[in-house]
C-alpha atoms as a printed R data frame, in Angstrom:
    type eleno elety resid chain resno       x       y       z
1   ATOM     1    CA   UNK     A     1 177.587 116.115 -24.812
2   ATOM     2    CA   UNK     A     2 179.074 115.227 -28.347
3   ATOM     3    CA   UNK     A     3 176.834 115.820 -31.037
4   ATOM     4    CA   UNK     A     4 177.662 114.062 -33.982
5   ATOM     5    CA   UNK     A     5 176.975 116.101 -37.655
6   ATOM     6    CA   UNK     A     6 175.256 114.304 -40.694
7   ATOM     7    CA   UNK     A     7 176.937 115.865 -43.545
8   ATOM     8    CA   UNK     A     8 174.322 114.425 -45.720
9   ATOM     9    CA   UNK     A     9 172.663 117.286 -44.353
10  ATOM    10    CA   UNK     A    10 174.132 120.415 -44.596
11  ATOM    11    CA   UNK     A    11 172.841 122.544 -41.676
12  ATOM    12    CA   UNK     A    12 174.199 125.269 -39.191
13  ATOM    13    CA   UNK     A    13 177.235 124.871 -37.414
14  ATOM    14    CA   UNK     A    14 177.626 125.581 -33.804
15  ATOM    15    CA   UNK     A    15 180.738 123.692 -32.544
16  ATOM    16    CA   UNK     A    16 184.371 123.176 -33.463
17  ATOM    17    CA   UNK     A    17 183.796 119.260 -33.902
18  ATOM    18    CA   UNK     A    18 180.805 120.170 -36.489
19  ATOM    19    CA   UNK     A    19 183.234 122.855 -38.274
20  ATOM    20    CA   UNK     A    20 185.885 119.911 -38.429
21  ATOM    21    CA   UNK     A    21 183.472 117.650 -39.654
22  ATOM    22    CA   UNK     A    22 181.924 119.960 -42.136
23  ATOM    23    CA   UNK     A    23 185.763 120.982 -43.672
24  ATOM    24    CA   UNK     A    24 186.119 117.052 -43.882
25  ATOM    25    CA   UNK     A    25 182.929 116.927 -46.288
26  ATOM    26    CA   UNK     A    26 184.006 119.739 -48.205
27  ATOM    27    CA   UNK     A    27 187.484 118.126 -49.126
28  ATOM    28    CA   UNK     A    28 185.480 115.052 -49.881
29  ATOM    29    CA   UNK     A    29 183.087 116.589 -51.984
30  ATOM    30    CA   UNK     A    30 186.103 118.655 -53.448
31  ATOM    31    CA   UNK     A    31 188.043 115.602 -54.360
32  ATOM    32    CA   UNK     A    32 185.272 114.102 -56.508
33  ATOM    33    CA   UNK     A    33 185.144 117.629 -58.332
34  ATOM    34    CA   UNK     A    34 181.195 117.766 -59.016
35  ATOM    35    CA   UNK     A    35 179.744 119.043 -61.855
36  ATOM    36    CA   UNK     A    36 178.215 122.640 -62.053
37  ATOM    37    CA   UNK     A    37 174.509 121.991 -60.928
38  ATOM    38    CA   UNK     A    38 174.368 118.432 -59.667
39  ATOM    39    CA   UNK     A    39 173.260 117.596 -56.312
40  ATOM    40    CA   UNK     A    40 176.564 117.402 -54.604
41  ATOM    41    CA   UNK     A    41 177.719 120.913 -56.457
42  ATOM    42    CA   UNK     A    42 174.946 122.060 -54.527
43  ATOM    43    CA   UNK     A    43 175.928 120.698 -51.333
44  ATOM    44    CA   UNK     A    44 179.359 122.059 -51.923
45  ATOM    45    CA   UNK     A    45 178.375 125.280 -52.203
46  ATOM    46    CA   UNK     A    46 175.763 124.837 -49.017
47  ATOM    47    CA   UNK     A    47 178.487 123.581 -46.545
48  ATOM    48    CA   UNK     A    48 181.037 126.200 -48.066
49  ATOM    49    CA   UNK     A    49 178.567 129.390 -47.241
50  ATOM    50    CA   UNK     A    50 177.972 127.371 -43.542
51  ATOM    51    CA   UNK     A    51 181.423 126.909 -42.920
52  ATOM    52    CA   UNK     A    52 181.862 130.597 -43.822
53  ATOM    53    CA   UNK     A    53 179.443 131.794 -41.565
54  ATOM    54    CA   UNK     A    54 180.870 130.034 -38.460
55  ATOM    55    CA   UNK     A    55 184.476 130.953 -39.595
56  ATOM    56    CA   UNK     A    56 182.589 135.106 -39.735
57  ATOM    57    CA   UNK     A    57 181.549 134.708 -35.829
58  ATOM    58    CA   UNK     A    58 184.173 132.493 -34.368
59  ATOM    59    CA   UNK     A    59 187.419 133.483 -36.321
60  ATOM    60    CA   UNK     A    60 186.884 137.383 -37.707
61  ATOM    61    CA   UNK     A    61 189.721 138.753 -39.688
62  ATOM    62    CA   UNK     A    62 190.634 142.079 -39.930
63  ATOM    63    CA   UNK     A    63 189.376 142.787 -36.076
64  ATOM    64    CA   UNK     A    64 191.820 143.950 -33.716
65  ATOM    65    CA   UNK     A    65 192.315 141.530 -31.253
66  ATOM    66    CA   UNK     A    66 192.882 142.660 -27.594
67  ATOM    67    CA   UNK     A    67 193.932 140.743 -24.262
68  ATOM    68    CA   UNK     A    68 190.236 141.312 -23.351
69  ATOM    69    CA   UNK     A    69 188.560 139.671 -26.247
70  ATOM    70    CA   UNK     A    70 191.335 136.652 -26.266
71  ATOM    71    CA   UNK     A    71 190.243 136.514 -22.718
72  ATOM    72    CA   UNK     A    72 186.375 136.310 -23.163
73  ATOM    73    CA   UNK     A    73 186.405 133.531 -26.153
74  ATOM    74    CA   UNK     A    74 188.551 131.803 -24.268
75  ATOM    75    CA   UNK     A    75 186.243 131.700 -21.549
76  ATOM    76    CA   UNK     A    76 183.433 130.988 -23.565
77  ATOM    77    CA   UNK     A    77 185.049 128.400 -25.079
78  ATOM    78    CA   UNK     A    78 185.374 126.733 -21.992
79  ATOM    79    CA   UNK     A    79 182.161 127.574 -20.771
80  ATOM    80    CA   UNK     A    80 183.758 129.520 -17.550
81  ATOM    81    CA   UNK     A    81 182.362 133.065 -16.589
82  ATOM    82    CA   UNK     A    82 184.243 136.175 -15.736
83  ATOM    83    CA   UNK     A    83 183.764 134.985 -11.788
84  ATOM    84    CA   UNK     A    84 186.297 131.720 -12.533
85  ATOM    85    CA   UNK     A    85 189.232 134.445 -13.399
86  ATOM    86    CA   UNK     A    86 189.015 135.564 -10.002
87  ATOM    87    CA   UNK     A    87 191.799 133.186  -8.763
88  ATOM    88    CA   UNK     A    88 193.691 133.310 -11.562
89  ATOM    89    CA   UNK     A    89 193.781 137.348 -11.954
90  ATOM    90    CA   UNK     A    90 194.074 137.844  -8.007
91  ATOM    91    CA   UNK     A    91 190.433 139.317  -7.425
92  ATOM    92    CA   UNK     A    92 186.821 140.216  -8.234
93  ATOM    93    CA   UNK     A    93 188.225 144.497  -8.913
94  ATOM    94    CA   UNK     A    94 191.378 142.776 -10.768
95  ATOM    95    CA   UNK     A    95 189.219 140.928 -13.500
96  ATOM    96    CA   UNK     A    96 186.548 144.208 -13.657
97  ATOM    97    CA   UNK     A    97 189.548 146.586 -14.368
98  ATOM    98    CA   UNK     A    98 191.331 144.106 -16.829
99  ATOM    99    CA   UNK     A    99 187.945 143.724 -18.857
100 ATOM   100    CA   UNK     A   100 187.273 147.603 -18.423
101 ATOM   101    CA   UNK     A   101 190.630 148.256 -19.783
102 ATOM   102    CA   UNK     A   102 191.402 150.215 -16.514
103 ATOM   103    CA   UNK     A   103 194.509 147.812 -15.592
104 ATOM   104    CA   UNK     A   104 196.528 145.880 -18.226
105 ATOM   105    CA   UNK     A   105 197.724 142.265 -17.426
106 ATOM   106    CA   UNK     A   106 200.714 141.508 -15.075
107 ATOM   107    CA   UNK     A   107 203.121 139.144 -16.044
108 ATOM   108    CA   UNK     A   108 202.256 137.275 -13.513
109 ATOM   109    CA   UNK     A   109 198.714 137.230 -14.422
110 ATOM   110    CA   UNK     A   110 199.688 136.274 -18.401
111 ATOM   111    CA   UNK     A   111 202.069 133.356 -17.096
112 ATOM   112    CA   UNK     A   112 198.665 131.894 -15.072
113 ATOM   113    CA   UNK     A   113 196.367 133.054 -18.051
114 ATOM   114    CA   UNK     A   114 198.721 131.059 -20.628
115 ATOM   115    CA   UNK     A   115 199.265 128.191 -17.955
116 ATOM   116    CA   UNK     A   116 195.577 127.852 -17.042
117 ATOM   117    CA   UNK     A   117 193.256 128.732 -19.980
118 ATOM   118    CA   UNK     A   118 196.238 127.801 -23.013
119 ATOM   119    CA   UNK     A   119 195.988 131.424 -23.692
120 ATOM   120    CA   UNK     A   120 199.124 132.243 -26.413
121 ATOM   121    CA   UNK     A   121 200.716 135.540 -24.259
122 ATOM   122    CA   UNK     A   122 201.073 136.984 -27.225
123 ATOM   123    CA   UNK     A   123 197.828 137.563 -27.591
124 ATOM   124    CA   UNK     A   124 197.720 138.829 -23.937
125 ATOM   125    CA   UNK     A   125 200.666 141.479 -24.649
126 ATOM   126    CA   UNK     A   126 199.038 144.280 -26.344
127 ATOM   127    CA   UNK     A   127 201.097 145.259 -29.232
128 ATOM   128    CA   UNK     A   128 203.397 149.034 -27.670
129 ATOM   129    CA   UNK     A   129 201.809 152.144 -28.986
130 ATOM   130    CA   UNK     A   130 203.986 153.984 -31.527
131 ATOM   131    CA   UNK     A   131 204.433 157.334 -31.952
132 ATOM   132    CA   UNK     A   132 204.118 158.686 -35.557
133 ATOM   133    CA   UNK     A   133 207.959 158.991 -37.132
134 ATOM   134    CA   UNK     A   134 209.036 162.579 -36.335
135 ATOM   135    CA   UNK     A   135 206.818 163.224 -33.448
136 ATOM   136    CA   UNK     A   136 208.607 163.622 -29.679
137 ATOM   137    CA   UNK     A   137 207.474 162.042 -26.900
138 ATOM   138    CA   UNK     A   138 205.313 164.374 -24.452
139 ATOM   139    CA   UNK     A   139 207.883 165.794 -21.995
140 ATOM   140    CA   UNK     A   140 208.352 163.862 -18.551
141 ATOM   141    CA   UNK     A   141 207.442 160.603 -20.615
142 ATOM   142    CA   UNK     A   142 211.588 159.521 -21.362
């Protein structure tokens, strides 16, 4: 169901086609370079502190990102549930230890993750763990 937005009035966003359309009015509005405290200043500012606040809960900076939460907005993007991985992770116990962080990804799995769901693998290949420079690795772990 496509909802269209009317950027005549600025209200919450809620889906990537309003968050496109809402950037569009702000480049608009932008280009005719309103004066401080006129009606479409105001509206400027409105769809700037909306378009902020989706960016906040769809796009957060500075969080870690893991395989598991690339995983789940995926998902919710597509409106799928943890159930439709199940024949594309191999298993009901293979998608409840991948999301528990008990089991990491196969390559396998990433290859039908990336193929599937357009999942980059690079966000499904946790960054290696690094020891601090100077420290040895526990023995038995070379």
């Amino acid at each position: 169901m496509a909802t269209t937005l009317d950027v005549t009035r600025p209200t919450v966003i809620v889906t990537e086609a309003e968050h496109a359309a809402a950037l569009a009015e702000v480049e608009r509005l932008m280009a005719r370079a309103p004066a401080p405290g006129t009606p479409e200043a105001k509206q400027l500012e409105t769809w700037a502190i909306l378009i902020e606040a989706y960016e906040d809960e769809w796009y957060p900076m500075g969080e870690a990102s893991t395989p598991q939460s690339a995983v789940e907005f995926r998902i919710e993007q597509l409106e799928m549930t943890r159930a439709d991985l199940v024949p594309i992770l191999g298993g009901r116990s293979r998608v409840s230890e991948f999301f528990s962080g008990k089991r990491p990804l196969s390559m396998t799995q990433v290859a039908r993750l990336r193929d599937e769901l357009g999942i980059s693998a690079d966000l499904l290949i946790p960054e290696p763990k690094r020891r601090p420079r100077g420290k040895r690795a526990p023995k038995g772990s070379r």
